[in-house]
C-alpha positions as CSV (number, residue, x, y, z in Angstrom):
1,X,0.0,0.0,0.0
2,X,1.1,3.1,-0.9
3,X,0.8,7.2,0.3
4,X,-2.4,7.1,-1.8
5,X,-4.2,3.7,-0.5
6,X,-3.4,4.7,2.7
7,X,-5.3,7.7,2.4
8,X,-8.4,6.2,0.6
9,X,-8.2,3.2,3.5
10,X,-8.5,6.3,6.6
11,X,-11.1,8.3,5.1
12,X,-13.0,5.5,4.5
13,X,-12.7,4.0,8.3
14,X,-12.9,7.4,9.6
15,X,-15.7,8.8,7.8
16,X,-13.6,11.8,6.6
17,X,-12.6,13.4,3.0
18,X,-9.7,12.3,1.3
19,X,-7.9,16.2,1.5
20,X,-9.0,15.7,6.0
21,X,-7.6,12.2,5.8
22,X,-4.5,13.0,3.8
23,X,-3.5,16.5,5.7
24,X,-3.7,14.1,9.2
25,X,-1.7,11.1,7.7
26,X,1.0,14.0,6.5
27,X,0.9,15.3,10.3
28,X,1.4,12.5,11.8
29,X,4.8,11.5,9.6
30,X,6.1,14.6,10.2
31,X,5.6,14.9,13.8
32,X,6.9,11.6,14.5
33,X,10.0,12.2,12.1
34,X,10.6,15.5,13.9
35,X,10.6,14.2,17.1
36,X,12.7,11.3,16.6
37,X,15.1,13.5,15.1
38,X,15.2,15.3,17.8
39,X,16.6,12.4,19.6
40,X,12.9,11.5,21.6
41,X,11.1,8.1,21.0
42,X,7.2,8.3,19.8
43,X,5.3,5.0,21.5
44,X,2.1,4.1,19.8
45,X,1.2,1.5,22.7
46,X,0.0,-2.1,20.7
47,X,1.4,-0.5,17.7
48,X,5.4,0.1,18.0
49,X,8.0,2.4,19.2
50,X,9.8,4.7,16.5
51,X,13.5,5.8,17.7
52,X,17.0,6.8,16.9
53,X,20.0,4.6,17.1
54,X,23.6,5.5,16.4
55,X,26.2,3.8,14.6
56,X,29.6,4.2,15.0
57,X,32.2,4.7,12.1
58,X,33.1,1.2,10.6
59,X,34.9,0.0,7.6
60,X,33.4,-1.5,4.4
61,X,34.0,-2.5,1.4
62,X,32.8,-1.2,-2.3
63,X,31.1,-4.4,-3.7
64,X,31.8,-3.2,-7.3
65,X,36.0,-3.1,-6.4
66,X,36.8,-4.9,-3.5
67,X,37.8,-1.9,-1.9
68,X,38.0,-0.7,1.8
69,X,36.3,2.1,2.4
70,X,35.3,4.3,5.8
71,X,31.6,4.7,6.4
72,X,30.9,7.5,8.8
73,X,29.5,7.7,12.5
74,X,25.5,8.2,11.9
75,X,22.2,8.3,13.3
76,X,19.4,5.9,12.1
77,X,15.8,5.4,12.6
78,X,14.3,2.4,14.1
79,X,11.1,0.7,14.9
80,X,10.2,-2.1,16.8
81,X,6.6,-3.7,16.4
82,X,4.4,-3.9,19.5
83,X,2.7,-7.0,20.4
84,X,-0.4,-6.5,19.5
85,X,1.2,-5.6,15.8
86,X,3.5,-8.5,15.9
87,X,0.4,-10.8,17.0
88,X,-2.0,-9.6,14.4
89,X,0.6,-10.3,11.7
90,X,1.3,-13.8,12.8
């Protein structure tokens, strides 16, 4: 499903228009990207925790030459399902 299913699915259940049900799923992201960017965790209990991890600097290597190369110290997103997610998708 895709930006636009996802839209038709939630107006649908919620009894909304498609513009209502769109503008909520595009505040939603956004505050949950913002706030895990900000380094905070967003907990949708039954649903899942969205965080940021970080990952140190490590060595690779470039598939194409066989080279070693440095990737860089970074921050990542995560989610972990919540049981009721993981249970309904069993």
């Amino acid at each position: 499903m895709n930006k636009q299913g996802l839209m038709d699915s939630v107006a649908k259940k919620a009894k909304i228009s498609k513009k209502d049900a769109l503008a909520i799923i595009d505040a939603v992201t956004t505050t949950i990207m913002d706030t895990v960017k900000k380094g905070d965790k967003v907990t949708l209990v039954g649903f899942g925790t969205f965080s940021s991890i970080k990952r140190k600097a490590r060595k690779g290597r470039n598939p194409q030459t066989g080279k070693e190369i440095s990737i860089a110290a970074r921050k990542s997103p995560k989610f972990s399902a919540g049981k009721v997610f993981k249970e309904k998708v069993k």
